[in-house]
C-alpha positions in Angstrom: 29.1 4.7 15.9 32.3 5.9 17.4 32.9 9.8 17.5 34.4 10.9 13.9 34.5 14.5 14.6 38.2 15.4 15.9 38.3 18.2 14.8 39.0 19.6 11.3 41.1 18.0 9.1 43.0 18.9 6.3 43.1 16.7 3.3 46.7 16.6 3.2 45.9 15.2 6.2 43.3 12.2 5.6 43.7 9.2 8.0 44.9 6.2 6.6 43.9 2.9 7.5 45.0 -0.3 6.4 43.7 -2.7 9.8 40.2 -4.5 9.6 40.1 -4.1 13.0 40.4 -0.8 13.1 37.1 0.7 14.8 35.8 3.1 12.5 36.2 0.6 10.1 34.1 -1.8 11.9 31.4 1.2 12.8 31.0 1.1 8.6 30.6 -2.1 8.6 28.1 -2.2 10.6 25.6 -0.3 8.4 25.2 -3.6 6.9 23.2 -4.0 9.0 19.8 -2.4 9.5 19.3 -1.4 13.5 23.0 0.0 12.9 21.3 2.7 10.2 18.6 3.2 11.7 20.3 3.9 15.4 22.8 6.2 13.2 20.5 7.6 10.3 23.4 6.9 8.0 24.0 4.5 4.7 26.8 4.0 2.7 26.7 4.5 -0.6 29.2 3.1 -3.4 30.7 4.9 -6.3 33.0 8.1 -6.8 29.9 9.7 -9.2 27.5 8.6 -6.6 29.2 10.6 -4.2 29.2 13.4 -6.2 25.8 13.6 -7.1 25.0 13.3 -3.6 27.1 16.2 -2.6 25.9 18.6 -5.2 22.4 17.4 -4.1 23.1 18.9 -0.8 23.3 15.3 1.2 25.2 15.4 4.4 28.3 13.5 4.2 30.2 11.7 7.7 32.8 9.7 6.2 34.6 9.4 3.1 36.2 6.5 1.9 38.6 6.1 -0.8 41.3 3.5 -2.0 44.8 4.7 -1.5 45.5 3.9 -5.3 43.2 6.8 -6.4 43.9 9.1 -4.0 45.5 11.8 -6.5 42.9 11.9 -9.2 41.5 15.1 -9.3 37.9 14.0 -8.3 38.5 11.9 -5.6 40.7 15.2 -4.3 37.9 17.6 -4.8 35.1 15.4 -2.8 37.5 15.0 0.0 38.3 18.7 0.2 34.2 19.1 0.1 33.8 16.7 3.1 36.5 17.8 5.1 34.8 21.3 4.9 31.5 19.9 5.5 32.8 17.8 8.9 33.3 15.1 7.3 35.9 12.4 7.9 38.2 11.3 5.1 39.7 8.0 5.6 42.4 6.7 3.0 42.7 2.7 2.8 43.9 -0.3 1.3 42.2 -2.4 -1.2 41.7 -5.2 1.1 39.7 -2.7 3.7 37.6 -1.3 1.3 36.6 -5.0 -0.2 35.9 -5.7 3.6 33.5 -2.5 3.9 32.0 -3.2 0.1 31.4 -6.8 0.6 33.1 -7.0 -3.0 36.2 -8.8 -4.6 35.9 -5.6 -6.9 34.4 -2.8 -5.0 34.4 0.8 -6.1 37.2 2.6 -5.2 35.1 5.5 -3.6 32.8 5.0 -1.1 30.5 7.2 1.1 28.6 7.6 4.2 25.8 9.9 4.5 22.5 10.6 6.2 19.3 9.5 5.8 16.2 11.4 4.6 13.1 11.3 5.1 10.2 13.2 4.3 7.5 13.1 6.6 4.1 11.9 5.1 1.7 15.6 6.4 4.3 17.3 4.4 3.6 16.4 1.0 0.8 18.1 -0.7 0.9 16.9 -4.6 0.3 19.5 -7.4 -1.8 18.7 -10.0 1.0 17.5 -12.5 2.6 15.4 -9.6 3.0 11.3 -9.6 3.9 9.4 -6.6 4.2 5.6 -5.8 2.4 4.3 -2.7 4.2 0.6 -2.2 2.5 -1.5 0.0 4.8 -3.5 1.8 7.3 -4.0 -0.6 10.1 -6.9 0.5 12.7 -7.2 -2.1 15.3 -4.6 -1.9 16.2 -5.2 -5.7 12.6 -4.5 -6.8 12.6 -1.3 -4.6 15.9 0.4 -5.8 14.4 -0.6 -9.4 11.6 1.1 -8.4 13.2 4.4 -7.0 15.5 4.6 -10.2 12.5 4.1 -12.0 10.5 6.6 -10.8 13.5 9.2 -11.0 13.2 8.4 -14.9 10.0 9.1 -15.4 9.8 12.5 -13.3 8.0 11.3 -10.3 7.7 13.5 -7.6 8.5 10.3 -4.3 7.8 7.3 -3.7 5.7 6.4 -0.1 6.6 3.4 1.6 3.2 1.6 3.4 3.9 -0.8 6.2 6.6 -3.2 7.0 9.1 -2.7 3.9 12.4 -3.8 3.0 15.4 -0.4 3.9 15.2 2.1 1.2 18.6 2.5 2.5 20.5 -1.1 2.5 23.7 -1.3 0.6 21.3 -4.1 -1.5 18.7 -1.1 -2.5 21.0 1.7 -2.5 23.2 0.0 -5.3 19.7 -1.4 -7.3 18.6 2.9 -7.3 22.2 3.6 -9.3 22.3 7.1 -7.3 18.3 7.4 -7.4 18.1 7.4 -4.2 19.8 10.9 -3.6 16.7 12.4 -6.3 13.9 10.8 -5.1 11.9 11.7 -1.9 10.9 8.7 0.4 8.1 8.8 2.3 6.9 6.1 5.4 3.6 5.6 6.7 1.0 2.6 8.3 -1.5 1.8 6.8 -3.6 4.0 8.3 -1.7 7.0 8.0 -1.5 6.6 4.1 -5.3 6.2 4.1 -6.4 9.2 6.2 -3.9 11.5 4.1 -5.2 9.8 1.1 -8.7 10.9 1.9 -7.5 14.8 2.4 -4.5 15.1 0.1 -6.7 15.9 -2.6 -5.1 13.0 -4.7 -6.5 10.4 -7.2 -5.5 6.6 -6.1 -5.0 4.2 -9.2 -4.2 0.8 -8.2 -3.0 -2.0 -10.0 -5.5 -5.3 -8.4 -5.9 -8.6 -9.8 -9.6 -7.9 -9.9 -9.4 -4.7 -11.9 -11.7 -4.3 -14.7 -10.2 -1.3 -15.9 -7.6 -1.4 -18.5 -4.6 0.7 -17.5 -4.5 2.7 -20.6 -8.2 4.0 -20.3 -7.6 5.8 -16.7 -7.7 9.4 -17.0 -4.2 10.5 -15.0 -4.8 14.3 -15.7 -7.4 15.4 -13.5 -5.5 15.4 -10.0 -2.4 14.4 -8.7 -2.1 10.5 -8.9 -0.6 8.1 -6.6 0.0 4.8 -7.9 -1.0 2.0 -5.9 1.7 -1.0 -6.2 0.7 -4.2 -4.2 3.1 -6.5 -2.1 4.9 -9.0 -4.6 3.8 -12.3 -2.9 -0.2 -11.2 -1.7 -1.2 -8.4 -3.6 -3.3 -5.4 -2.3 -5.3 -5.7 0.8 -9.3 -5.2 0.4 -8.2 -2.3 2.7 -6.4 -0.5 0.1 -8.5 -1.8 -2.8 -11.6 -0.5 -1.2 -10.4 3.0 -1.1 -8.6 3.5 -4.5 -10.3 5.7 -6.8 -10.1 3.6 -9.4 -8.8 -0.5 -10.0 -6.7 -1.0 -13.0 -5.3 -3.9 -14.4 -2.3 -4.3 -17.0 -3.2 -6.8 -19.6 -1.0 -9.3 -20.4 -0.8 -12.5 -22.7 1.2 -15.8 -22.8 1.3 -17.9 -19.6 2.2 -15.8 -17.2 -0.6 -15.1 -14.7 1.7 -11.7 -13.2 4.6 -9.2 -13.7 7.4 -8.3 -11.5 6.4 -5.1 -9.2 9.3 -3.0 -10.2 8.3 -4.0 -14.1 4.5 -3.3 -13.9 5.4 0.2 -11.4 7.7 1.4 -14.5 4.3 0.7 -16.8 2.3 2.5 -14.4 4.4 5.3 -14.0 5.4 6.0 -18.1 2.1 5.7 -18.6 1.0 8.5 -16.3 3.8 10.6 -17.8 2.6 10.3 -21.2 -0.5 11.3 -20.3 1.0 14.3 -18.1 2.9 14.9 -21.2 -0.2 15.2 -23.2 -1.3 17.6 -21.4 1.8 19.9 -21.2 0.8 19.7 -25.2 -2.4 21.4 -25.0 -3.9 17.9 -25.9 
């Protein structure tokens, strides 16, 4: 992306920009597309309490962007004072350049582009009271931001990505985690990274298998730290994977559907495991 550091800036003295063609403007637009984040480690994220959140979280911030029209409420002042004194650019535009950016006929007026973050794989070491979703090569970016928002409800502790996945940080994802994403560690791994830390983490594997005998409701999620196994929405679980969980479960399930949605059978995997973690916290 071009160079957005020119110095510091004052917020009285934000650039404004109303050209599509202006360059930075295009550099944004660019994160659309996935090489572009990953050669930059950035994303953009929509929404003015989005961009809060992830500024209180501590997130690193390159470029604010804000719609001219809201550019003296007393929020959208405050985040662009924090990003100025963070480095950060501040760019003020018109409503048609932020649509452009946003891909929207109604786009928020706030918009933000930080850094990724990742948390590298030999680095996490679950307590016992910890839950953390293993997804094996999951493809839709709706189902994963479901997912990530998901597990942020239900107090999980990060969710591992395993294999060829769809970007935890698309604009698709990103908006499907509704701000998620800044609470929620992410993880990547192979395949066979996940399974040689599996077999020294000290961690209990449950995962969900077609050919699980075991009803969900009769594991015991209390013992050690569980990862929850989630399968690939089209094939499944490898034989791989299946081989070396600790224990095959399967969510039972009536009428004439033969399967659930991932993101809908992760969120019944993962309130499960809390209420049993909660049981616990209860001297049950």
């Amino acid at each position: 992306m071009s160079d957005q550091h020119e110095g510091p800036r004052r917020v009285g003295q934000v650039k404004e920009v109303t050209s599509l063609s202006n360059p930075i403007v295009k550099d944004i637009k660019a994160l659309s597309l996935k090489k572009t984040r990953d050669e930059t480690k950035s994303f953009l994220a929509e929404g003015l309490k989005l961009v809060i959140d992830a500024l209180d979280l501590g997130w690193t911030i390159r470029t604010l962007v804000y719609a001219k029209n809201v550019k003296d409420k007393p929020q959208v002042v405050q985040v662009a004072a924090k990003t100025v004194a963070r480095g950060g650019l501040v760019l003020e535009v018109s409503e048609k350049v932020l649509s452009s950016i946003t891909r929207r006929d109604n786009p928020q007026m706030v918009v933000g582009i930080f850094e990724q973050r990742w948390t590298a794989l030999k680095d996490v070491r679950p307590g016992r009271d910890e839950t953390w979703v293993a997804l094996d090569r999951v493809r839709d970016p709706g189902n994963l931001g479901t997912i990530i928002r998901t597990a942020d409800a239900a107090g999980a502790s990060g969710v591992v990505l395993v294999g060829e996945t769809t970007d935890p940080y698309s604009l698709e994802t990103v908006r499907a985690t509704m701000g998620s994403v800044f609470a929620v560690p992410l993880v990547r791994a192979s395949p066979a990274d996940f399974l040689a830390w599996k077999r020294t983490a000290g961690v209990s594997v449950v995962a969900t298998h077609l050919a699980g005998a075991v009803d969900y409701r009769m594991i015991d999620y209390r013992r050690k730290p569980v990862v929850l196994l989630m399968g690939n929405e089209q094939a499944g679980l490898p034989e791989e994977f299946a081989r070396e969980a600790d224990a095959l479960v399967r969510i039972p399930q009536a009428g004439r559907a033969d399967s659930l949605n991932l993101a809908i059978a992760t969120g019944i995997m993962l309130f499960e495991a809390r209420r049993h973690l909660l049981s616990l916290d209860a001297g049950a």
